[in-house]
LUMPAMI-374423 format. One line per 10 residues: number of its first residue (from 1); their letters; for each residue x, y, z of N, C-alpha, C. Coordinates in steps of 0.05 Angstrom, whole numbers, always signed. Layout:
BEGIN
NUM) A) X/Y/Z/X/Y/Z/X/Y/Z; ...
***
This chain:
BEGIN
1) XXXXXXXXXX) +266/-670/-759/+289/-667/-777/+287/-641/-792; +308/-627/-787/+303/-599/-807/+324/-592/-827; +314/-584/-852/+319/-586/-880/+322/-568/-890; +313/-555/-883/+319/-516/-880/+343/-505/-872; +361/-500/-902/+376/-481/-891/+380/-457/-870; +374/-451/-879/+361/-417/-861/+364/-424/-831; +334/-439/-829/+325/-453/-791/+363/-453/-781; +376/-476/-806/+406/-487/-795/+425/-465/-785; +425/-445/-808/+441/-421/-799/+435/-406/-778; +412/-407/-772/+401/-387/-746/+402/-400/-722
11) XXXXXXXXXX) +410/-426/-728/+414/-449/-700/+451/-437/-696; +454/-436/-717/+489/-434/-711/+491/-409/-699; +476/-392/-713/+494/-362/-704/+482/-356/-680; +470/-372/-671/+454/-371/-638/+486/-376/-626; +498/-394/-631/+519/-418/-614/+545/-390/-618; +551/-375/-632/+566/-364/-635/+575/-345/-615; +598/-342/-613/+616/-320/-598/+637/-311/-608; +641/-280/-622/+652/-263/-630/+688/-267/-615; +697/-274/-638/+729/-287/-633/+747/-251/-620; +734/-234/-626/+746/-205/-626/+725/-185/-605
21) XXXXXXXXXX) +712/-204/-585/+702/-192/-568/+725/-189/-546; +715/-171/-539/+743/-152/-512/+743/-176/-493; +760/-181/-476/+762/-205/-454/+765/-179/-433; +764/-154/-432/+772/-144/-405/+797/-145/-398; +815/-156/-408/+845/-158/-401/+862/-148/-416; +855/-159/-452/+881/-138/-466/+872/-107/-465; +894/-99/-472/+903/-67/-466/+870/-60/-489; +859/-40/-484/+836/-35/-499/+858/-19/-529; +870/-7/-521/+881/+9/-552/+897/-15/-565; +910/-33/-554/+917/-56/-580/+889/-74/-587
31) XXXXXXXXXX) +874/-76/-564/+850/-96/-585/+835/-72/-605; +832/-45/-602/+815/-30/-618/+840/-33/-650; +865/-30/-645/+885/-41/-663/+879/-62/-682; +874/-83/-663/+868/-110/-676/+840/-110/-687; +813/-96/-682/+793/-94/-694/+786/-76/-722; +809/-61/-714/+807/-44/-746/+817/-60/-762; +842/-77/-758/+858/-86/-782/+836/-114/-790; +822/-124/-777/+809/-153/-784/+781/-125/-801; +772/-114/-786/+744/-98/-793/+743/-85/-830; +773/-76/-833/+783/-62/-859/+776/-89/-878
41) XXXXXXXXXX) +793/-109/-868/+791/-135/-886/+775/-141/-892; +758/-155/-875/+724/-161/-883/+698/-143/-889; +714/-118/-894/+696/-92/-908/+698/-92/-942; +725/-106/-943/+746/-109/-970/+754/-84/-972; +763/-68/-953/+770/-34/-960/+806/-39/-973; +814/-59/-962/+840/-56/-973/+842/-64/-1001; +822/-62/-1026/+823/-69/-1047/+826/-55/-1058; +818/-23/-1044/+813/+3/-1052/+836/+20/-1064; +841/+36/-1075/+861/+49/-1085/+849/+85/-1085; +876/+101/-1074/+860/+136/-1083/+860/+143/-1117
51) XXXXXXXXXX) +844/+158/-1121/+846/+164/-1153/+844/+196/-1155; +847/+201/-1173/+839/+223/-1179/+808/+236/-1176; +796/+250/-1156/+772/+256/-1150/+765/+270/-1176; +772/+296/-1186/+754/+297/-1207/+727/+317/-1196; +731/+329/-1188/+707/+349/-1161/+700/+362/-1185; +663/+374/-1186/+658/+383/-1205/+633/+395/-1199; +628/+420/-1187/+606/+427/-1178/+586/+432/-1203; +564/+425/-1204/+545/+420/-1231/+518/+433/-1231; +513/+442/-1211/+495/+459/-1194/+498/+478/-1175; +488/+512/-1182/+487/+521/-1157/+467/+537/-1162
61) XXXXXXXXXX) +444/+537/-1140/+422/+547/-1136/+398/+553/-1106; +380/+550/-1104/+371/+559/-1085/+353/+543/-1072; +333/+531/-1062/+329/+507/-1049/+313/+507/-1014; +291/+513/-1016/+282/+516/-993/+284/+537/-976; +294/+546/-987/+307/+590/-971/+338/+580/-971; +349/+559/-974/+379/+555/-968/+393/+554/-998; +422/+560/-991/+437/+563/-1015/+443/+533/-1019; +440/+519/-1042/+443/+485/-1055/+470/+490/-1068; +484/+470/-1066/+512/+466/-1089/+510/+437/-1095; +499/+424/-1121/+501/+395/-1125/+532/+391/-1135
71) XXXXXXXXXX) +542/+364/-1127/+577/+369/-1136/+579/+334/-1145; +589/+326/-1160/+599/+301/-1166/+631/+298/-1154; +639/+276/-1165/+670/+267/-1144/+670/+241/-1154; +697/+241/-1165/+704/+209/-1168/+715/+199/-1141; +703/+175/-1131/+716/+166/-1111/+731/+142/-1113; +733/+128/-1137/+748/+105/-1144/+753/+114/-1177; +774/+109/-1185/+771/+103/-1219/+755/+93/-1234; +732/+116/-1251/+723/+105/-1261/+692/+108/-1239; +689/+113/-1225/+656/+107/-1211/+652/+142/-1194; +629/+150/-1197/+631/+186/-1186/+606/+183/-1170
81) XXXXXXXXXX) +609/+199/-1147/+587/+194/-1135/+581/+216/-1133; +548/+224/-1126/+531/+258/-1120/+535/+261/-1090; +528/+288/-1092/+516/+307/-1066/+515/+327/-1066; +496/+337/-1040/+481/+359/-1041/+498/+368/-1024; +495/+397/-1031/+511/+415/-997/+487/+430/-990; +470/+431/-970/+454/+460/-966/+472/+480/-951; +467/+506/-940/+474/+517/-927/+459/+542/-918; +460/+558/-904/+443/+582/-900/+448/+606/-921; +421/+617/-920/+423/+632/-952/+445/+659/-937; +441/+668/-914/+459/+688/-906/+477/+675/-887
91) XXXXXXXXXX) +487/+661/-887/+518/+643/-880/+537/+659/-870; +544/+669/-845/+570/+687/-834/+587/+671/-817; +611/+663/-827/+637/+649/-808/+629/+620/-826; +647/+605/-809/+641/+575/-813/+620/+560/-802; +613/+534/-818/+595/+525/-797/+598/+491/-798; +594/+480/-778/+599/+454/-776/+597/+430/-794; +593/+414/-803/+579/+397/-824/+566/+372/-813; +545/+372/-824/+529/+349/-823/+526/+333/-837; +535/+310/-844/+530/+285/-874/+509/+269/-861; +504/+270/-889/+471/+253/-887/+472/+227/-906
101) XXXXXXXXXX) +460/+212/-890/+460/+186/-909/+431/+178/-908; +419/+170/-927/+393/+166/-928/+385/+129/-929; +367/+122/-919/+370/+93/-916/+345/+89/-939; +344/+57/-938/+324/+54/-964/+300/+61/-974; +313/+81/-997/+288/+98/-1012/+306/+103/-1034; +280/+130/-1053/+293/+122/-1077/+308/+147/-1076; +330/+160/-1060/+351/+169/-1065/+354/+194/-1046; +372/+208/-1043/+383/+222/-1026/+370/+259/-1028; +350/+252/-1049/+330/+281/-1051/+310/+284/-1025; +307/+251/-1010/+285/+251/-985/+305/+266/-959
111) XXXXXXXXXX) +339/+266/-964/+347/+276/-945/+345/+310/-952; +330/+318/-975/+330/+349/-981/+305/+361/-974; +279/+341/-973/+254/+342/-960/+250/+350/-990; +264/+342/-1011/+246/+353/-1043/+235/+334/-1054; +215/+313/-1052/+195/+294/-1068/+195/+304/-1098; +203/+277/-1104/+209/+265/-1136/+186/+253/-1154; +190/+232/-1136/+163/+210/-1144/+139/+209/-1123; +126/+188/-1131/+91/+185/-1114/+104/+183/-1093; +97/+180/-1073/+102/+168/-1039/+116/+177/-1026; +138/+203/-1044/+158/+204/-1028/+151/+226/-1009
121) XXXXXXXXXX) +129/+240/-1006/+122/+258/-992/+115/+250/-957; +94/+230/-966/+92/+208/-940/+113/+195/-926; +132/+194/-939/+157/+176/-930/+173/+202/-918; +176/+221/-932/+196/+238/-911/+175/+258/-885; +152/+258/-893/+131/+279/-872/+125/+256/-846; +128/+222/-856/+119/+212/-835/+152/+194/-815; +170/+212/-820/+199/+196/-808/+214/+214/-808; +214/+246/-810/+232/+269/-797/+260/+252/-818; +256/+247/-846/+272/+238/-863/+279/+263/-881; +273/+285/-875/+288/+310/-889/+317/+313/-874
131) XXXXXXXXXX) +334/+299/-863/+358/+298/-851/+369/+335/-857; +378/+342/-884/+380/+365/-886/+369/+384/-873; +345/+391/-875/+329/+413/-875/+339/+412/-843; +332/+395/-825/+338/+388/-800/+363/+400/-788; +381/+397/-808/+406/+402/-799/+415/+429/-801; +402/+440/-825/+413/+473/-822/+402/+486/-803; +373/+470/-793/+365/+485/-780/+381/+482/-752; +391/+462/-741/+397/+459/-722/+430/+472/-722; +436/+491/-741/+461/+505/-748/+488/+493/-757; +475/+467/-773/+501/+458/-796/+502/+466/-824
141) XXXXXXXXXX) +520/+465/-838/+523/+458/-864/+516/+436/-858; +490/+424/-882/+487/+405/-894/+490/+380/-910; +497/+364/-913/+507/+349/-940/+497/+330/-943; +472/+320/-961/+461/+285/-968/+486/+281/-988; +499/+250/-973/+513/+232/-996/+489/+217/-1011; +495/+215/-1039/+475/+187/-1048/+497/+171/-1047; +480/+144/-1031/+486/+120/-1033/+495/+101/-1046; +515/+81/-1054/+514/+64/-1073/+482/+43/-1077; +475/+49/-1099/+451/+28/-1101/+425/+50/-1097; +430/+64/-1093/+408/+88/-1085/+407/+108/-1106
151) XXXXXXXXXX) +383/+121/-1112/+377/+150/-1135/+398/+149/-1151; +408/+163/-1154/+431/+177/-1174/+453/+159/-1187; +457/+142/-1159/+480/+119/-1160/+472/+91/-1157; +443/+89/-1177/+441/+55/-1191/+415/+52/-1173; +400/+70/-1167/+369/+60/-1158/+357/+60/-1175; +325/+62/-1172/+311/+65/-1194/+278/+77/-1188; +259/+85/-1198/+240/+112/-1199/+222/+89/-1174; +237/+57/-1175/+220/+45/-1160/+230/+35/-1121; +253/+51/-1128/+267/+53/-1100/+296/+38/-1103; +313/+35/-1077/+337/+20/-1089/+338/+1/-1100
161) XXXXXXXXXX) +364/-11/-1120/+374/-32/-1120/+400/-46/-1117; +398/-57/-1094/+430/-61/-1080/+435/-90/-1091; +416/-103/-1093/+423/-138/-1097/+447/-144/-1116; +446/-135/-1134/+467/-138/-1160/+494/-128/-1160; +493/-105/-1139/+519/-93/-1139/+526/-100/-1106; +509/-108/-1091/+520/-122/-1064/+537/-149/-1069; +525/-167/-1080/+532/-188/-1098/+564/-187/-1117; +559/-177/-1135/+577/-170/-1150/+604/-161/-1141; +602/-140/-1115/+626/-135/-1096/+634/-158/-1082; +619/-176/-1072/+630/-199/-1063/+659/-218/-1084
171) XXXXXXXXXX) +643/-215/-1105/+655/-230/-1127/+691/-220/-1123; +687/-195/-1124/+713/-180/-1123/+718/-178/-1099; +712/-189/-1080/+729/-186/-1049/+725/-161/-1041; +708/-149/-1050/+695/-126/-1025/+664/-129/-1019; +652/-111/-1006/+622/-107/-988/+620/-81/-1004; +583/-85/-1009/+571/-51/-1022/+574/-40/-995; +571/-47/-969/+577/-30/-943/+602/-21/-946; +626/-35/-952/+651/-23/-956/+657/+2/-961; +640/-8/-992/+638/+18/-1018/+624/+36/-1008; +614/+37/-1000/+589/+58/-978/+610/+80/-965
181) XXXXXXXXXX) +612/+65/-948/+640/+73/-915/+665/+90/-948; +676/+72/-964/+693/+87/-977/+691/+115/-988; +658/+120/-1000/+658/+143/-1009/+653/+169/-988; +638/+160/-973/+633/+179/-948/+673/+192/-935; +687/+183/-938/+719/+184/-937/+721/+197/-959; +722/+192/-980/+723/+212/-1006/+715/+241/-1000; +690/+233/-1004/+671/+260/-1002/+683/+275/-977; +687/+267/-955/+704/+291/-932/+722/+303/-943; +740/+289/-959/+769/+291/-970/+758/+323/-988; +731/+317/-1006/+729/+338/-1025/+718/+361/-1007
191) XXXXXXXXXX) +705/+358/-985/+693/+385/-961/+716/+393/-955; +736/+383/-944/+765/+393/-938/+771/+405/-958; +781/+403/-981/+793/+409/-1007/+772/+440/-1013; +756/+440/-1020/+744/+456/-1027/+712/+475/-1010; +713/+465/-987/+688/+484/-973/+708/+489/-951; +737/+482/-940/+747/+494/-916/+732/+520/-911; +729/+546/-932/+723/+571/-922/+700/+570/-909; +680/+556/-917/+653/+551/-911/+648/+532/-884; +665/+510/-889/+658/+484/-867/+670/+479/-850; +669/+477/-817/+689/+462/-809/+686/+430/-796
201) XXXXXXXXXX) +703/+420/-792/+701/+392/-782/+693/+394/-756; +707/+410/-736/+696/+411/-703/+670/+403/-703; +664/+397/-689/+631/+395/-682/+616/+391/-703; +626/+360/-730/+613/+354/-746/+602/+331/-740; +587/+330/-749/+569/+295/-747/+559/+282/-772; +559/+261/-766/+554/+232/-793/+522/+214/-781; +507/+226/-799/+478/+211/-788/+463/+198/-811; +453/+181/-806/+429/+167/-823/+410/+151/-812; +392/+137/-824/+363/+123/-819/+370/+96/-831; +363/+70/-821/+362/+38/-832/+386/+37/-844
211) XXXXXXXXXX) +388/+41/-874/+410/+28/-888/+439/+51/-879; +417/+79/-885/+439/+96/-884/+457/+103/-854; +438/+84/-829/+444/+86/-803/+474/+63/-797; +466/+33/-815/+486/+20/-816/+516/+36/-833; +503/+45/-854/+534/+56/-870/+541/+85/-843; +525/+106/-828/+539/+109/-812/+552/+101/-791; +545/+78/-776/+563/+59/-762/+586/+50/-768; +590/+38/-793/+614/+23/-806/+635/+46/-804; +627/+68/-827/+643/+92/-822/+660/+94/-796; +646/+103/-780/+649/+116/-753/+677/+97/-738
221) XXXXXXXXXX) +658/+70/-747/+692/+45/-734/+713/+58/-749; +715/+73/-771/+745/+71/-788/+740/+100/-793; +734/+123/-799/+739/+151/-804/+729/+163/-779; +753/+178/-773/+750/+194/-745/+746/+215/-750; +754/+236/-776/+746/+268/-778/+722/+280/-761; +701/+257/-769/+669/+275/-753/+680/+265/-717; +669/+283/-702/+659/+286/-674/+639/+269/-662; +627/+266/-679/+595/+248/-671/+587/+238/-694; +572/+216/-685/+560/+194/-707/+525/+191/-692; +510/+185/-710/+483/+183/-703/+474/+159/-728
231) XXXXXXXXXX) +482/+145/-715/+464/+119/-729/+434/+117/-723; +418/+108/-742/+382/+113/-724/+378/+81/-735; +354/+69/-721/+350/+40/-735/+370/+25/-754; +388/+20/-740/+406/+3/-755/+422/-10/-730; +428/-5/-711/+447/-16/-688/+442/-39/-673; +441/-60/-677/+422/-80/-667/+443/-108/-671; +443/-132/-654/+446/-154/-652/+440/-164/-679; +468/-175/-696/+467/-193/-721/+448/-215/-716; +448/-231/-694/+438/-247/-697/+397/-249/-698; +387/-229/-676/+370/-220/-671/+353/-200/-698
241) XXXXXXXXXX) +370/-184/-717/+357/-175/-745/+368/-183/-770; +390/-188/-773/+393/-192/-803/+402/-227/-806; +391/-240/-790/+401/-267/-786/+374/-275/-788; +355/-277/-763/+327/-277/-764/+310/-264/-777; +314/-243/-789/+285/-221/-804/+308/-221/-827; +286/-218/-856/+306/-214/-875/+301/-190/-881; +330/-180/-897/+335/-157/-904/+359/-151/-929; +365/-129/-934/+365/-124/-956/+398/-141/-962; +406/-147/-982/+437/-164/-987/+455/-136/-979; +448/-105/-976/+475/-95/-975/+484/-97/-950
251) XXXXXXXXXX) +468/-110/-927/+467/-110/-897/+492/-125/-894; +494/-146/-910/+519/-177/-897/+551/-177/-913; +561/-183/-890/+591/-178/-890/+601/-208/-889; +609/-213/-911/+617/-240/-909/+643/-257/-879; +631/-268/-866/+640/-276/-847/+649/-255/-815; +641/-234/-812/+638/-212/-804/+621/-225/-774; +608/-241/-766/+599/-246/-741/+621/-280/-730; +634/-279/-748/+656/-293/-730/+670/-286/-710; +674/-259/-723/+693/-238/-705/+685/-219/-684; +658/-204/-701/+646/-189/-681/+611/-188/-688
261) XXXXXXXXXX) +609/-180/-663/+573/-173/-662/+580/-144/-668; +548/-126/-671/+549/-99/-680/+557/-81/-653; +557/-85/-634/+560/-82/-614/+590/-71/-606; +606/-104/-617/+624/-102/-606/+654/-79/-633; +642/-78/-646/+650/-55/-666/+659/-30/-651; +646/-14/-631/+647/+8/-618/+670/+15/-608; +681/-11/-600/+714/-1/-594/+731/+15/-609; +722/+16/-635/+732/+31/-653/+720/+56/-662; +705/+56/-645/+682/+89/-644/+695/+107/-629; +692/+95/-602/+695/+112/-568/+733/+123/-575
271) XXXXXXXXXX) +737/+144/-570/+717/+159/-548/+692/+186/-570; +692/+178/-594/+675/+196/-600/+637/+191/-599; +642/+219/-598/+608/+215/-590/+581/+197/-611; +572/+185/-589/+559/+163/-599/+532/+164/-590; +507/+172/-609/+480/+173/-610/+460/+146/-622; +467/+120/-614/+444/+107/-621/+417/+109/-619; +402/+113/-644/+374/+121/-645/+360/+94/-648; +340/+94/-644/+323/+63/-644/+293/+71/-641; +268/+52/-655/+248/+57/-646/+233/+36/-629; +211/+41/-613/+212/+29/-597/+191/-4/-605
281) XXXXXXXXXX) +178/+4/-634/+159/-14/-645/+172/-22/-675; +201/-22/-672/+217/-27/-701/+208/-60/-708; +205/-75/-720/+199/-95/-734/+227/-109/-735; +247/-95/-754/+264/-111/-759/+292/-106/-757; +288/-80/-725/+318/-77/-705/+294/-80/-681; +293/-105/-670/+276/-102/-646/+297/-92/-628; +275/-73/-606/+285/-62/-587/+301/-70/-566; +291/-96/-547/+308/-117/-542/+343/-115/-542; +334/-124/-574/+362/-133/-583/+382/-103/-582; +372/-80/-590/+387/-62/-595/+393/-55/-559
291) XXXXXXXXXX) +379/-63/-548/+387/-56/-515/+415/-67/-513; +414/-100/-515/+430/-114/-510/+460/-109/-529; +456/-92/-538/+481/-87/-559/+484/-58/-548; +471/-41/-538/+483/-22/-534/+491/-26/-506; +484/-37/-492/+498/-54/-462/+528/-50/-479; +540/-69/-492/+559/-79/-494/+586/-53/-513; +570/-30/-522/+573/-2/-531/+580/+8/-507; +568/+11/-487/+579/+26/-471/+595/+12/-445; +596/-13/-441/+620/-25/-433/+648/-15/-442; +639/-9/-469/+669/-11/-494/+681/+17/-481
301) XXXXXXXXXX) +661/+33/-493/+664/+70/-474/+669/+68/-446; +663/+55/-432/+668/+62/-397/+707/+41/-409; +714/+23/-419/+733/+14/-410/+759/+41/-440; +740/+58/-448/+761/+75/-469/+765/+107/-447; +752/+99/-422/+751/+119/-413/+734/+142/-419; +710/+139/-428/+691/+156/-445/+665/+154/-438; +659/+146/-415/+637/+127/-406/+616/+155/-422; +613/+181/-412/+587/+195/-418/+590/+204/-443; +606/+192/-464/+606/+198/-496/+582/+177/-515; +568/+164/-499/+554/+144/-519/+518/+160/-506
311) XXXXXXXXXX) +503/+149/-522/+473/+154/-506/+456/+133/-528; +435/+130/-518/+416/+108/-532/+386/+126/-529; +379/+137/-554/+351/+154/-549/+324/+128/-561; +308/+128/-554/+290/+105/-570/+264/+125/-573; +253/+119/-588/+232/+141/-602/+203/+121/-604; +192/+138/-600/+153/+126/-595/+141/+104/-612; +155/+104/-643/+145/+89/-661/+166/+65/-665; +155/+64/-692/+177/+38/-711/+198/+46/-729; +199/+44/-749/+227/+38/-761/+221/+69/-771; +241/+99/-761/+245/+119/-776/+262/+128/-752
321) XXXXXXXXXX) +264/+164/-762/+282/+173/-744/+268/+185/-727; +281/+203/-707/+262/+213/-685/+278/+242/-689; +279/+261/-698/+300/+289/-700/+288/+303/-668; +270/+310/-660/+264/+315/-637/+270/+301/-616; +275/+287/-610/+281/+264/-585/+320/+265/-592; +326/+257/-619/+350/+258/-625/+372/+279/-620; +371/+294/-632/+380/+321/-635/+395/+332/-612; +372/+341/-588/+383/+353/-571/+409/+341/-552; +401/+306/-560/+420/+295/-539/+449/+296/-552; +451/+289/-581/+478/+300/-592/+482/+322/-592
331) XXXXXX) +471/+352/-587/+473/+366/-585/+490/+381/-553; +485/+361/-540/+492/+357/-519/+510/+346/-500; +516/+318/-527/+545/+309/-528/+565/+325/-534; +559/+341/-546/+584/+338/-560/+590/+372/-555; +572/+387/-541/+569/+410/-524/+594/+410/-494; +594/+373/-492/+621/+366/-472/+642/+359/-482
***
């Protein structure tokens, strides 16, 4: 007899099948139709309203041999979120952009490779978690978003805290993933507005690690501006990691595997270029599972007509990113 919640839920979502998985028959551009408009809902994005941004560059200085611009931005009434821009200190023409999203740590300085506190040195030297530094070198403009619940925007000296404000958005009919996906839309809005001379969209990409890999996923279903998305440890079977292994409250979307598995989201990616990163000894995106979901990723792409726009790189270790193994293959996407 079992008494255990939990055991009960993980018996169910075994039994489950995604009501908004493709049948192969409807037209793929009305079901990708029908998955944005259910996907917006259960993000709570339609709660959202534009406001007055409020752009306010508050820093400009120098930063690893690269030129830094720290900038605030209201992205809702009333709530402002940070970021960094790096760029090359001798910068000629435009150059692409890279957003960075940093997954759980204590804030979006590990995507600058600049250590704050104790540990954070180990944490970005042992997971190629300087996302920035990475990126100019690989010839972008730069940009770490902080996160909701992260550094600047409600973490703390002891790493995130999402529980309270994951929670709390529920209350109000939205997801902190929502709020996530919303500001990263903002913040383009302000690179458009004010770095056009400097930045361009062509050949931009949207990347992160664990938390910051899921908020680039969600994105990617609903903002098309970037070219490429690089989610790293985050792409994996609901049922297989955040059902079975626990994890953090900003992960769950209230009723969100009725409809779809993570998998089946991609219809709303393709045809843009698609880099799932994974490691091969991850704990709590087993490999496995992230196979079996990117199976069903590139089904989505072969039926959007896009078949060689997706790739799946898996990297030697566990849960971080791989920038060497990574890199070249979006580089290479998106080169076609």
């Amino acid at each position: 007899m079992n008494s255990l919640p939990l055991n009960h839920h993980i018996a169910l979502s075994a039994t489950l099948t995604p009501a908004l998985r493709w049948d192969g028959i409807t037209p793929i551009e009305q079901h990708r139709k029908a998955c944005t408009n259910r996907l917006t809902r259960l993000l709570g994005l339609d709660t959202f309203t534009l406001c007055e941004p409020l752009f306010e560059i508050t820093a400009e200085d120098e930063l690893k041999g690269h030129r830094h611009i720290h900038f605030t931005l209201q992205t809702e009434e009333g709530y402002f979120t940070h970021c960094d821009l790096l760029l090359p200190k001798n910068q000629t023409g435009k150059l692409p952009l890279c957003a960075t999203l940093q997954g759980h740590s204590k804030g979006a300085h590990i995507s600058l490779g600049t250590p704050k506190y104790p540990g954070d040195e180990q944490l970005i030297a042992g997971g190629d978690r300087d996302f920035c530094i990475r990126a100019v070198a690989e010839g972008y403009a730069a940009l770490a978003i902080e996160q909701r619940g992260f550094g600047q925007c409600g973490g703390t000296v002891h790493g995130p805290a999402c529980e309270r404000p994951a929670m709390t958005a529920l209350l109000l009919g939205r997801t902190l993933i929502g709020e996530r996906v919303w500001d990263v839309m903002r913040v383009l809005d302000a690179i458009e507005a004010h770095f056009s001379d400097l930045i361009t969209l062509k050949g931009s990409v949207l990347m992160g690690n664990s938390g910051g890999g899921t908020a680039t996923y969600y994105t990617a279903c609903l903002e098309h501006r970037f070219d490429g998305f690089m989610p790293s440890c985050a792409v994996c079977t609901y049922h297989n990691s955040i059902v079975e292994i626990h994890h953090c409250t900003c992960n769950y979307v209230p009723g969100i595997a009725r409809y779809f598995d993570m998998g089946d989201l991609a219809v709303m990616i393709a045809p843009k270029k698609l880099v799932v990163v994974c490691g091969k000894d991850d704990e709590i995106f087993p490999l496995p599972a992230v196979k079996q979901t990117f199976d069903i990723i590139k089904g989505l792409y072969e039926a959007s007509g896009s078949p060689d726009n997706c790739a799946l790189v898996i990297g030697h270790e566990g849960h971080r990113f791989y920038a060497d193994a990574a890199w070249p293959v979006m580089k290479g996407l998106l080169s076609n």
